[in-house]
N, C-alpha and C positions, 0 to 999 in steps of 0.2 A: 051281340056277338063279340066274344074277347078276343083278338087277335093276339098272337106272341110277345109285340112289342107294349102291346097295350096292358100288359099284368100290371107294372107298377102304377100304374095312374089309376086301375079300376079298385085299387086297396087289398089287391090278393100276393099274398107275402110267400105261398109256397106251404108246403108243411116245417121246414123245419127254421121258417121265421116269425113261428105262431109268437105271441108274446102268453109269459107265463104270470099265473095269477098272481097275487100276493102273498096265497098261503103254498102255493106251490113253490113261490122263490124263500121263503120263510125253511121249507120244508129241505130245501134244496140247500140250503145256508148250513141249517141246523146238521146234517149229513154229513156236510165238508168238515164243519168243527167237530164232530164226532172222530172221524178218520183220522184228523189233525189229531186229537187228541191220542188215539193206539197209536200213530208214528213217533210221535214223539216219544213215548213209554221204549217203543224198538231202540227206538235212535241216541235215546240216553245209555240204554245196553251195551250199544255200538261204537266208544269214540274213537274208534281208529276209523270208522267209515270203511269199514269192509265189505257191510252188505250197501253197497252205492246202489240200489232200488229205493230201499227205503227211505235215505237222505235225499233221491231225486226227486221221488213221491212227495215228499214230507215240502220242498221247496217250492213242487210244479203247485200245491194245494193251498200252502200259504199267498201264494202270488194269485191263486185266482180267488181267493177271497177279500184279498185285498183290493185288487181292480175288477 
């Protein structure tokens, strides 16, 4: 019997602390540099930073592929 407090010690993480494969974080990697790659195409369009979506996007995506 699993009790509430007892989730973490019995190794059950929840759904959404599954851990992802290898080829699923590969897959997931490969996406981001894709994306990165159309924003920057926009964002060199753009230098006055008009459309501030795409410069936000363009930084929120480099910073998580970074870390």
């Amino acid at each position: 019997m699993i009790l509430a407090g007892d989730s973490a010690s019995s190794g059950y993480r929840g759904m959404n602390g599954m851990g992802l494969s290898k080829k699923d974080l590969g897959r997931k990697k490969a996406n981001i540099k894709a994306r990165i790659a159309e924003l920057e195409k926009k964002a060199k369009m753009d230098p006055l930073k008009r459309n501030k979506a795409v410069h936000d996007e363009l930084e929120q995506l480099k910073k998580k592929l970074a870390g």
